[in-house]
Steps between C-alpha positions, in 0.01 A plus 500: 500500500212385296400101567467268225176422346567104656508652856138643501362451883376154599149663630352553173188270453559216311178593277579845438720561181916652594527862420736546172823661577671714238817375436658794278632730727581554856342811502151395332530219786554777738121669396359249526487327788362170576156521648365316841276162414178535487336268784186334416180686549312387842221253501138687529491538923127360460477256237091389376572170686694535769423727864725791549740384760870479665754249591459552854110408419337166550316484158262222639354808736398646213340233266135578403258314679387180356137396454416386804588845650804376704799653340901412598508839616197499716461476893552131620108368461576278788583764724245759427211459751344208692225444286735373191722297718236307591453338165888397521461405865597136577207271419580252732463764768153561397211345731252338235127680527288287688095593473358574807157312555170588554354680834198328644297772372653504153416102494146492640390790231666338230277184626243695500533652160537122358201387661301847344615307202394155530122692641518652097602169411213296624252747383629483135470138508173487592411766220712285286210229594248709381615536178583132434142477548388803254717350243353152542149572533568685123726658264578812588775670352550757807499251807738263314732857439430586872593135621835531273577843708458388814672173483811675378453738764454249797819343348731795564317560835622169581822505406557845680372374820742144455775777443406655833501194717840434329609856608347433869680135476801640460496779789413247729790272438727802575314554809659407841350531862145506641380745183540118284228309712247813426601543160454080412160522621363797240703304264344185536138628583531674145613228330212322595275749426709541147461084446104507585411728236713336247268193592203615437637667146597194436184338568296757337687445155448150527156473577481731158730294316267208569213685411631620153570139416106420605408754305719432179340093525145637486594701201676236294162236583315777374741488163517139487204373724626160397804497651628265767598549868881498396462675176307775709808441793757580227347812336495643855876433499572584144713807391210700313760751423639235224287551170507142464310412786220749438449373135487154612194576740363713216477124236169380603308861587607779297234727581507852584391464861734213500793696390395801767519220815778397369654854505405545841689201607755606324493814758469284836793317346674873499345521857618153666865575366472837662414317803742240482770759443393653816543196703842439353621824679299469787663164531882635483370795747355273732852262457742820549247573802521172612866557438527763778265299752757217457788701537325726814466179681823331438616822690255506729557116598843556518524815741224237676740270509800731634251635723430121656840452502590795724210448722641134563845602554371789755324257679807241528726810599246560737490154623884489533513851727296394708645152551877724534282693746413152709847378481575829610299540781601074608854646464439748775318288720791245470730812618306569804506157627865459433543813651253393836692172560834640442369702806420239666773302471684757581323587793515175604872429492512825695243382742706182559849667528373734744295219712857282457690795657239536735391175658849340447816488774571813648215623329415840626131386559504296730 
Protein backbone atom coordinates (compact mmCIF):
# COMPACT_ATOMS: atom_id res chain seq x y z
CA UNK A 1 0.00 0.00 0.00
CA UNK A 2 1.44 3.14 -1.36
CA UNK A 3 0.23 6.54 0.74
CA UNK A 4 -1.19 9.38 -0.99
CA UNK A 5 0.82 12.28 -2.00
CA UNK A 6 -1.61 14.44 0.84
CA UNK A 7 -0.28 12.08 3.62
CA UNK A 8 3.49 13.01 3.30
CA UNK A 9 4.99 12.93 7.12
CA UNK A 10 4.32 15.95 9.32
CA UNK A 11 8.31 16.25 10.13
CA UNK A 12 9.29 17.72 6.96
CA UNK A 13 10.56 21.37 7.49
CA UNK A 14 8.24 23.82 6.71
CA UNK A 15 11.04 25.62 4.46
CA UNK A 16 12.14 22.75 2.61
CA UNK A 17 10.14 22.07 -0.69
CA UNK A 18 7.66 18.28 -0.56
CA UNK A 19 9.25 15.62 -2.60
CA UNK A 20 7.01 15.00 -5.94
CA UNK A 21 5.33 11.71 -5.95
CA UNK A 22 4.64 9.97 -9.25
CA UNK A 23 1.24 9.35 -9.55
CA UNK A 24 1.15 6.94 -12.75
CA UNK A 25 1.66 3.71 -11.51
CA UNK A 26 1.86 1.70 -8.42
CA UNK A 27 4.85 0.20 -9.43
CA UNK A 28 6.89 3.49 -10.46
CA UNK A 29 5.60 4.56 -6.80
CA UNK A 30 7.02 1.38 -5.59
CA UNK A 31 10.91 2.53 -6.98
CA UNK A 32 10.76 5.16 -5.77
CA UNK A 33 10.41 5.62 -2.46
CA UNK A 34 9.90 8.67 -0.51
CA UNK A 35 13.10 9.97 0.96
CA UNK A 36 13.78 11.04 4.86
CA UNK A 37 13.68 15.15 5.37
CA UNK A 38 16.52 16.72 5.28
CA UNK A 39 17.08 18.50 8.84
CA UNK A 40 18.65 21.79 8.79
CA UNK A 41 22.38 22.00 8.75
CA UNK A 42 23.88 22.82 12.44
CA UNK A 43 24.86 26.26 13.46
CA UNK A 44 28.91 26.77 13.23
CA UNK A 45 29.88 25.17 17.06
CA UNK A 46 32.14 28.45 17.36
CA UNK A 47 30.60 31.29 15.78
CA UNK A 48 33.19 34.83 15.22
CA UNK A 49 31.12 36.35 18.09
CA UNK A 50 30.14 34.14 20.39
CA UNK A 51 32.59 31.67 23.01
CA UNK A 52 32.36 28.03 22.33
CA UNK A 53 30.18 26.74 25.05
CA UNK A 54 27.27 24.30 26.48
CA UNK A 55 23.96 24.51 28.10
CA UNK A 56 25.15 23.20 31.25
CA UNK A 57 27.76 26.35 31.00
CA UNK A 58 27.39 29.65 32.74
CA UNK A 59 28.27 31.90 29.70
CA UNK A 60 28.98 34.91 32.10
CA UNK A 61 32.22 32.62 33.28
CA UNK A 62 33.39 32.98 30.13
CA UNK A 63 32.89 36.67 28.97
CA UNK A 64 36.18 38.43 27.96
CA UNK A 65 37.47 40.63 30.41
CA UNK A 66 36.46 44.17 30.26
CA UNK A 67 38.83 47.14 30.38
CA UNK A 68 39.41 47.51 33.66
CA UNK A 69 40.77 43.89 33.80
CA UNK A 70 37.92 42.49 35.99
CA UNK A 71 36.01 40.17 33.81
CA UNK A 72 32.37 38.29 34.84
CA UNK A 73 34.32 35.28 34.72
CA UNK A 74 37.17 36.28 36.88
CA UNK A 75 38.00 35.42 40.66
CA UNK A 76 35.77 37.57 43.06
CA UNK A 77 38.25 40.89 43.35
CA UNK A 78 36.90 41.24 46.80
CA UNK A 79 37.99 38.05 47.91
CA UNK A 80 41.37 37.72 46.43
CA UNK A 81 43.95 38.85 49.06
CA UNK A 82 43.99 41.33 51.97
CA UNK A 83 45.62 43.99 50.30
CA UNK A 84 42.49 44.64 47.76
CA UNK A 85 39.91 44.25 50.40
CA UNK A 86 41.21 46.90 52.07
CA UNK A 87 40.18 49.48 49.54
CA UNK A 88 36.45 48.03 49.91
CA UNK A 89 36.85 47.81 53.68
CA UNK A 90 34.22 49.81 55.64
CA UNK A 91 35.29 53.45 55.85
CA UNK A 92 33.66 54.16 58.85
CA UNK A 93 35.83 51.49 60.43
CA UNK A 94 38.86 53.30 59.42
CA UNK A 95 40.79 55.35 62.27
CA UNK A 96 41.54 58.83 60.50
CA UNK A 97 45.64 59.44 60.29
CA UNK A 98 46.56 61.66 62.90
CA UNK A 99 50.37 63.30 62.51
CA UNK A 100 52.44 62.54 65.19
CA UNK A 101 54.35 65.72 66.53
CA UNK A 102 57.64 66.72 66.89
CA UNK A 103 60.36 65.09 69.44
CA UNK A 104 62.17 67.63 71.54
CA UNK A 105 65.10 67.10 69.47
CA UNK A 106 63.30 67.32 66.15
CA UNK A 107 61.84 70.85 67.55
CA UNK A 108 64.96 72.45 69.05
CA UNK A 109 66.99 71.70 65.57
CA UNK A 110 64.31 72.88 63.54
CA UNK A 111 64.66 76.14 65.95
CA UNK A 112 67.84 76.09 65.39
CA UNK A 113 67.83 75.82 61.65
CA UNK A 114 65.26 78.96 61.66
CA UNK A 115 67.40 80.98 63.71
CA UNK A 116 70.65 79.94 61.11
CA UNK A 117 68.18 81.73 58.96
CA UNK A 118 67.26 84.87 60.52
CA UNK A 119 71.64 85.06 61.33
CA UNK A 120 71.66 85.09 57.02
CA UNK A 121 68.89 87.33 57.32
CA UNK A 122 70.37 90.10 59.35
CA UNK A 123 73.56 89.97 57.50
CA UNK A 124 71.81 90.55 54.09
CA UNK A 125 70.13 93.46 55.47
CA UNK A 126 72.91 95.09 56.52
CA UNK A 127 74.63 94.46 53.01
CA UNK A 128 71.37 95.61 51.67
CA UNK A 129 72.47 99.00 53.66
CA UNK A 130 75.48 99.18 51.93
CA UNK A 131 74.21 99.30 48.74
CA UNK A 132 71.44 101.86 49.39
CA UNK A 133 74.35 103.88 50.10
CA UNK A 134 76.51 102.99 46.78
CA UNK A 135 73.49 103.74 44.80
CA UNK A 136 72.90 107.09 46.51
CA UNK A 137 76.25 108.40 46.73
CA UNK A 138 76.07 107.81 42.52
CA UNK A 139 74.67 106.10 39.64
CA UNK A 140 75.85 102.99 39.32
CA UNK A 141 74.24 100.63 37.20
CA UNK A 142 75.71 97.40 39.13
CA UNK A 143 74.87 98.32 42.88
CA UNK A 144 71.32 99.40 41.87
CA UNK A 145 71.23 95.57 39.91
CA UNK A 146 72.87 94.11 43.11
CA UNK A 147 70.34 96.00 45.49
CA UNK A 148 67.36 94.61 43.11
CA UNK A 149 68.90 90.90 43.79
CA UNK A 150 69.16 90.98 47.13
CA UNK A 151 65.95 92.57 48.06
CA UNK A 152 64.11 89.89 46.15
CA UNK A 153 66.21 87.49 47.78
CA UNK A 154 65.72 88.70 51.48
CA UNK A 155 61.99 88.62 50.46
CA UNK A 156 61.76 84.86 49.90
CA UNK A 157 64.15 84.35 52.89
CA UNK A 158 61.49 85.94 54.77
CA UNK A 159 58.70 84.41 53.72
CA UNK A 160 60.37 80.87 54.15
CA UNK A 161 61.27 81.52 57.64
CA UNK A 162 57.28 83.03 58.37
CA UNK A 163 56.41 79.56 56.72
CA UNK A 164 58.55 77.83 59.32
CA UNK A 165 57.26 79.47 62.43
CA UNK A 166 53.81 78.63 60.91
CA UNK A 167 54.99 74.95 60.60
CA UNK A 168 56.50 75.13 64.36
CA UNK A 169 53.00 77.00 65.34
CA UNK A 170 51.20 74.37 64.32
CA UNK A 171 53.20 71.33 66.03
CA UNK A 172 52.93 73.02 69.11
CA UNK A 173 49.21 73.34 69.20
CA UNK A 174 49.07 69.52 68.71
CA UNK A 175 51.41 69.16 71.50
CA UNK A 176 50.14 67.89 74.94
CA UNK A 177 52.12 67.33 78.28
CA UNK A 178 55.32 68.82 79.74
CA UNK A 179 57.12 68.63 75.97
CA UNK A 180 54.39 72.02 75.30
CA UNK A 181 55.96 74.32 78.08
CA UNK A 182 59.62 73.58 76.41
CA UNK A 183 58.46 73.78 73.03
CA UNK A 184 56.44 77.52 73.72
CA UNK A 185 59.57 78.86 74.94
CA UNK A 186 61.88 78.20 71.52
CA UNK A 187 58.76 79.32 69.92
CA UNK A 188 58.42 82.48 71.45
CA UNK A 189 62.24 83.27 71.94
CA UNK A 190 62.35 82.90 68.01
CA UNK A 191 59.68 84.89 67.33
CA UNK A 192 61.25 87.55 68.98
CA UNK A 193 64.34 87.15 67.52
CA UNK A 194 62.25 86.79 63.98
CA UNK A 195 60.26 90.37 64.97
CA UNK A 196 63.71 92.26 65.93
CA UNK A 197 65.24 91.86 62.70
CA UNK A 198 62.19 92.73 60.82
CA UNK A 199 62.61 96.08 62.89
CA UNK A 200 65.59 97.07 62.03
CA UNK A 201 64.77 96.15 58.07
CA UNK A 202 62.22 98.16 58.51
CA UNK A 203 64.08 100.95 59.87
CA UNK A 204 66.89 100.65 57.54
CA UNK A 205 64.49 101.12 54.42
CA UNK A 206 63.08 104.00 55.95
CA UNK A 207 65.91 105.89 56.92
CA UNK A 208 66.75 105.32 52.93
CA UNK A 209 63.44 106.20 51.83
CA UNK A 210 63.91 109.51 53.63
CA UNK A 211 67.14 110.00 52.27
CA UNK A 212 66.14 109.46 48.54
CA UNK A 213 63.48 112.09 49.01
CA UNK A 214 66.49 114.57 50.47
CA UNK A 215 68.30 113.76 47.79
CA UNK A 216 65.60 114.10 44.93
CA UNK A 217 64.77 118.02 46.69
CA UNK A 218 68.43 119.00 46.24
CA UNK A 219 68.25 117.90 42.69
CA UNK A 220 65.04 119.59 41.62
CA UNK A 221 66.56 123.23 43.49
CA UNK A 222 69.37 122.56 41.43
CA UNK A 223 66.77 122.38 38.21
CA UNK A 224 64.66 125.09 39.36
CA UNK A 225 66.79 127.00 42.05
CA UNK A 226 63.75 129.22 42.24
CA UNK A 227 61.47 127.06 43.51
CA UNK A 228 59.58 127.29 46.78
CA UNK A 229 59.62 125.18 49.99
CA UNK A 230 56.29 123.41 48.83
CA UNK A 231 57.02 123.32 45.21
CA UNK A 232 60.44 121.62 46.28
CA UNK A 233 58.04 119.41 49.07
CA UNK A 234 55.90 118.23 46.11
CA UNK A 235 58.58 117.23 43.55
CA UNK A 236 59.96 115.03 46.36
CA UNK A 237 56.49 113.45 46.40
CA UNK A 238 55.77 113.55 42.75
CA UNK A 239 55.49 110.35 40.53
CA UNK A 240 58.66 111.04 38.22
CA UNK A 241 57.72 107.92 36.48
CA UNK A 242 54.71 110.05 34.78
CA UNK A 243 56.21 111.91 31.62
CA UNK A 244 54.17 114.72 32.56
CA UNK A 245 55.73 115.54 35.62
CA UNK A 246 59.29 115.40 34.29
CA UNK A 247 58.44 117.83 31.37
CA UNK A 248 56.87 120.19 33.65
CA UNK A 249 60.20 120.55 35.77
CA UNK A 250 62.01 120.60 32.43
CA UNK A 251 59.76 124.44 31.31
CA UNK A 252 62.02 126.88 32.86
CA UNK A 253 65.70 124.92 32.49
CA UNK A 254 65.97 122.84 29.54
CA UNK A 255 69.53 122.33 29.63
CA UNK A 256 71.50 119.33 29.15
CA UNK A 257 72.79 119.06 32.70
CA UNK A 258 69.31 119.94 33.61
CA UNK A 259 67.76 117.16 31.74
CA UNK A 260 70.68 114.59 33.22
CA UNK A 261 69.53 115.61 37.14
CA UNK A 262 66.46 115.27 36.15
CA UNK A 263 67.09 111.68 34.86
CA UNK A 264 68.68 110.78 37.94
CA UNK A 265 65.68 111.66 39.90
CA UNK A 266 63.85 109.99 37.75
CA UNK A 267 66.02 106.80 39.05
CA UNK A 268 65.65 107.55 42.97
CA UNK A 269 61.99 107.80 42.05
CA UNK A 270 62.56 103.98 40.62
CA UNK A 271 64.53 103.54 43.95
CA UNK A 272 61.96 105.01 46.68
CA UNK A 273 59.12 102.82 44.98
CA UNK A 274 61.43 99.88 45.31
CA UNK A 275 61.64 100.79 48.83
CA UNK A 276 58.22 101.49 49.47
CA UNK A 277 57.28 98.17 47.89
CA UNK A 278 59.50 96.59 50.34
CA UNK A 279 57.84 98.03 53.30
CA UNK A 280 54.44 97.05 51.97
CA UNK A 281 55.47 93.32 52.44
CA UNK A 282 57.43 93.77 55.32
CA UNK A 283 54.33 95.32 56.73
CA UNK A 284 51.86 92.21 55.90
CA UNK A 285 54.92 89.89 57.22
CA UNK A 286 55.28 91.69 60.27
CA UNK A 287 51.02 91.68 60.54
CA UNK A 288 50.81 87.73 59.74
CA UNK A 289 53.79 87.61 62.42
CA UNK A 290 52.03 89.65 64.62
CA UNK A 291 49.21 87.36 63.66
CA UNK A 292 50.84 84.30 65.31
CA UNK A 293 52.12 86.35 68.50
CA UNK A 294 48.40 87.21 68.97
CA UNK A 295 47.16 83.94 68.47
CA UNK A 296 50.33 82.19 70.68
CA UNK A 297 49.18 84.25 73.52
CA UNK A 298 45.50 83.94 73.39
CA UNK A 299 46.57 80.23 73.97
CA UNK A 300 49.00 80.81 76.19
CA UNK A 301 46.63 83.12 78.45
CA UNK A 302 44.12 80.71 78.25
CA UNK A 303 46.00 77.40 79.37
CA UNK A 304 47.16 80.39 82.08
CA UNK A 305 43.95 80.78 82.86
CA UNK A 306 42.92 76.91 83.15
CA UNK A 307 46.07 76.55 84.87
CA UNK A 308 44.86 79.34 87.71
CA UNK A 309 41.80 77.79 87.73
CA UNK A 310 43.01 74.32 88.73
CA UNK A 311 45.48 75.63 91.13
CA UNK A 312 42.45 77.44 92.95
CA UNK A 313 40.22 74.55 92.92
CA UNK A 314 43.26 72.25 94.34
CA UNK A 315 43.70 74.51 96.96
CA UNK A 316 39.82 74.69 98.00
CA UNK A 317 39.77 70.73 97.71
CA UNK A 318 42.58 70.93 99.82
CA UNK A 319 40.99 73.25 102.21
CA UNK A 320 37.82 71.08 102.37
CA UNK A 321 39.96 67.60 103.23
CA UNK A 322 41.41 68.88 105.65
CA UNK A 323 38.43 70.57 107.30
CA UNK A 324 36.57 66.63 106.63
CA UNK A 325 39.81 65.59 108.34
CA UNK A 326 39.00 68.07 111.58
CA UNK A 327 35.43 67.12 111.67
CA UNK A 328 36.76 63.83 111.49
CA UNK A 329 39.09 63.75 114.06
CA UNK A 330 36.14 66.09 116.54
CA UNK A 331 33.94 63.11 115.51
CA UNK A 332 36.22 60.68 117.22
CA UNK A 333 36.94 62.62 120.12
CA UNK A 334 33.12 63.03 120.61
CA UNK A 335 33.08 58.98 120.48
CA UNK A 336 35.55 58.56 123.17
CA UNK A 337 33.86 60.74 125.57
CA UNK A 338 30.51 59.24 124.92
CA UNK A 339 32.08 56.12 125.19
CA UNK A 340 34.09 57.24 128.83
CA UNK A 341 30.84 58.48 130.46
CA UNK A 342 28.74 55.73 129.26
CA UNK A 343 31.40 53.94 131.47
CA UNK A 344 30.92 55.85 133.98
CA UNK A 345 27.56 55.93 134.28
CA UNK A 346 27.54 52.67 134.04
CA UNK A 347 29.95 52.06 136.54
CA UNK A 348 28.25 54.13 138.66
CA UNK A 349 24.77 52.62 138.66
CA UNK A 350 26.74 49.44 139.32
CA UNK A 351 28.62 51.00 142.12
CA UNK A 352 25.30 52.10 143.70
CA UNK A 353 23.36 48.78 143.20
CA UNK A 354 26.06 46.91 144.70
CA UNK A 355 26.59 49.53 147.79
CA UNK A 356 22.39 49.34 147.98
CA UNK A 357 22.66 45.51 148.31
CA UNK A 358 25.39 45.94 150.50
CA UNK A 359 24.80 48.54 153.19
CA UNK A 360 20.98 47.98 153.09
CA UNK A 361 18.73 45.42 155.54
CA UNK A 362 20.07 42.15 155.77
CA UNK A 363 22.81 43.36 153.87
CA UNK A 364 25.54 40.83 153.88
CA UNK A 365 28.08 43.57 155.02
CA UNK A 366 27.32 44.38 157.89
Amino acid sequence: FVAPAELAPRFVHPHLPIPSVPSTTSTSIAHSPLQPPTLIPPLPSKPRHLPSMSYSQNPYQQAPAQETGHGYGQANPYTQDQYEMQDYSNPYHQQPAQRATLSQQDFLNRVQSLRDDIKGLTNDVDYIGQLHQRTLGSTDGQAKDQLEHYVSQTQIRNTAIKDGIKGLERDYNETTGNLRATKNTQLQSLKTFFKSELDKYQSIERDYQQKYREQIARQYRIVNPDATEDEVHEAAQADWGNEGVFQTALRTNRTGHASSILGNVRARHNELQGIENTLAELAILYQELATLVEQQDNVIQSAENNAQSTAENIEKGNEQVKQANEHARRRRKLKWWCFLIVCLIILAVALGVGLGICLGPGGKCK
